[in-house]
C-alpha positions in Angstrom: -56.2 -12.9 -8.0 -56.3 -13.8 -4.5 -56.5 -11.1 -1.5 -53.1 -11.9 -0.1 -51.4 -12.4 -3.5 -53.0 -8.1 -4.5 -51.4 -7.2 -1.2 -48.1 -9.1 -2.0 -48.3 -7.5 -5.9 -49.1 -3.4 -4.3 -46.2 -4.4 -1.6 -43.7 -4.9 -4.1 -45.2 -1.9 -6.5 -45.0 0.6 -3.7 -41.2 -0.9 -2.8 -40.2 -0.6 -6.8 -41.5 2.6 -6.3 -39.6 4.5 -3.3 -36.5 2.8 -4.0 -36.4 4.3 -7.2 -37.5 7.4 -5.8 -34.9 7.3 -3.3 -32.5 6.9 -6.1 -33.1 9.6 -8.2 -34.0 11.9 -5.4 -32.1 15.3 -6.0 -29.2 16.5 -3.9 -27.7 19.4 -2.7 -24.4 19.4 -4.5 -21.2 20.7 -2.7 -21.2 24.3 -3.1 -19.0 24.9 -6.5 -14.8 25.7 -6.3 -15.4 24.7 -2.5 -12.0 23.4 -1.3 -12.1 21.1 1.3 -9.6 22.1 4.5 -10.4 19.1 6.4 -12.7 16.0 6.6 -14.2 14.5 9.7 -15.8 10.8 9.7 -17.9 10.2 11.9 -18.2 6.1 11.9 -21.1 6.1 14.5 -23.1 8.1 12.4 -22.1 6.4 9.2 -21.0 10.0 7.6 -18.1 12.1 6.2 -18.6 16.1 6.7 -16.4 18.2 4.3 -15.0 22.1 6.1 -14.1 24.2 3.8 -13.0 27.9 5.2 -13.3 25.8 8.9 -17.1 25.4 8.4 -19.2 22.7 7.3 -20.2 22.4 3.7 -21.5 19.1 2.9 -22.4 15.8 4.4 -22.3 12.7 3.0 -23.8 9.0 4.3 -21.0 6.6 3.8 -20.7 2.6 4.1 -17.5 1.6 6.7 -15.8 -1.7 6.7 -17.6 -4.9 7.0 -16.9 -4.7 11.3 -17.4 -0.8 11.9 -17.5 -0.8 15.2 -14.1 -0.3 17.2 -10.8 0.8 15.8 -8.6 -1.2 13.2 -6.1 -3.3 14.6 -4.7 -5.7 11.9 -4.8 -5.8 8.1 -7.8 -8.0 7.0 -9.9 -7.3 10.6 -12.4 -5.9 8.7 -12.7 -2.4 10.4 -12.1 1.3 10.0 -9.5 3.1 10.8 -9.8 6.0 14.0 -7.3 8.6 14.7 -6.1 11.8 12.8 -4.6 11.2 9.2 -4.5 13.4 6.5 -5.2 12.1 2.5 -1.6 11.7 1.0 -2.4 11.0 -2.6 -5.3 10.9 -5.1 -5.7 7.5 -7.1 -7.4 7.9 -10.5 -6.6 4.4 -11.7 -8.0 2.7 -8.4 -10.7 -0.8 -8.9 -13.3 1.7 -7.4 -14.5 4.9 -8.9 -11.7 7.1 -8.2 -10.0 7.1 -4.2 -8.2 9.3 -2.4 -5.8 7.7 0.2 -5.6 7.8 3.7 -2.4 8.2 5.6 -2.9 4.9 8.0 -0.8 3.6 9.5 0.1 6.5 11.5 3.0 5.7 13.7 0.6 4.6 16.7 -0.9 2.2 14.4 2.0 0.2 13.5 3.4 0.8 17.0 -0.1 -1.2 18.3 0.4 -3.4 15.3 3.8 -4.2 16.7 3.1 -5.1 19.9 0.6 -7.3 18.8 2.7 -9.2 16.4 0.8 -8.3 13.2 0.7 -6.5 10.4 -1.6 -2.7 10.5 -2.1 -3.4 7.0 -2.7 -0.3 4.8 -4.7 0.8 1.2 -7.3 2.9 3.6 -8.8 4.7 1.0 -12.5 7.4 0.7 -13.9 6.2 -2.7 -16.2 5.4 -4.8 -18.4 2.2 -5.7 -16.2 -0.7 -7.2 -16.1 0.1 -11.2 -19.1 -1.1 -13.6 -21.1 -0.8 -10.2 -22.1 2.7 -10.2 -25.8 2.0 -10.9 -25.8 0.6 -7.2 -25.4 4.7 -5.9 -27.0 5.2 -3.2 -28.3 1.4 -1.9 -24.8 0.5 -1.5 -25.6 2.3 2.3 -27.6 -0.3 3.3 -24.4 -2.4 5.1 -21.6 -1.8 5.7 -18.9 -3.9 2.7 -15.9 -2.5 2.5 -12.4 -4.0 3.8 -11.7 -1.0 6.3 -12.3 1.9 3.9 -14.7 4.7 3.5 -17.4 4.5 0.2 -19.7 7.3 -1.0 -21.2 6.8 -4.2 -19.6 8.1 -7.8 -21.5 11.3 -7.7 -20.5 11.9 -4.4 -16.9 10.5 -5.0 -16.4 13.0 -8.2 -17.7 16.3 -5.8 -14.9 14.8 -3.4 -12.2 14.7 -5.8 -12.8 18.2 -6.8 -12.4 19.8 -3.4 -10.4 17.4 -1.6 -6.3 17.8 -2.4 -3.4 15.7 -0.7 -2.4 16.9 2.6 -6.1 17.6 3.6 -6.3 16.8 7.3 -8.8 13.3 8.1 -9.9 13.1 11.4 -11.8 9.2 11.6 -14.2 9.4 15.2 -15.3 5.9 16.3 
């Protein structure tokens, strides 16, 4: 085998290598019975903090919608919410492993929507990896793919829906 072809070979070893490490890598779960009082996301950051008893518990990296940067303005733009919502219901049956739903549009949202002449759109949802895709976990961080909504992985997704019950303030940061 030629020089550049070992290199290429031990290149791709060492690759097969951390990314499987990086996917079975141990973590910290969410401390057990926590319940969540509020969530912040922050977008710029590309992560979702949990409070429970008004202090932080647990982090989690999230993917945003396919253009996270600035606020949603119409349905199908692509982006994130920002503002203050809170989740209003839990969806077990959702395409994606489990969701729980966000309360956009606020009024401000369809009042902005209005004066544009479009529609704010809506299904703004924290939730898991679409279903039969779990294996993805963690690598599903490396862009950003969802339509506007918030995705952890299904491990991550199942210690939300434990702690996390409608009428749990959301507060989305740009």
């Amino acid at each position: 085998m030629k020089r550049p072809a070992k290199i290429a070979v031990l290149f791709l070893a060492v690759g097969l290598a951390a990314g499987g490490a990086y996917r079975l890598w141990p973590l910290t779960p969410l401390p057990a019975g926590a319940k969540a009082d509020r969530i912040e996301i922050d977008k710029g950051a590309r992560r979702l903090t949990v409070f429970a008893d008004g202090r932080a518990v647990k982090s989690y990296p999230v993917s945003l919608g396919r253009v996270p940067v600035g606020a949603r303005e119409r349905e199908g733009d692509g982006r994130t919410p920002e503002g203050s919502y809170v989740i209003d219901f839990r969806k077990s049956d959702s395409a994606y492993h489990l969701a729980l739903h966000i309360s956009y549009p606020g009024h401000d949202d369809r009042r902005r929507a209005s004066e544009r002449g479009v529609s704010p759109g809506g299904a703004i949802m924290i939730h898991g990896l679409p279903d039969g895709l779990g294996w993805i976990g963690r690598f599903h961080r490396l862009y950003d793919w969802t339509e506007g909504c918030i995705a952890v992985t299904d491990e991550e997704m199942d210690e939300l829906w434990r702690a996390v019950a409608p009428g749990t303030p959301v507060e989305i940061r740009g």
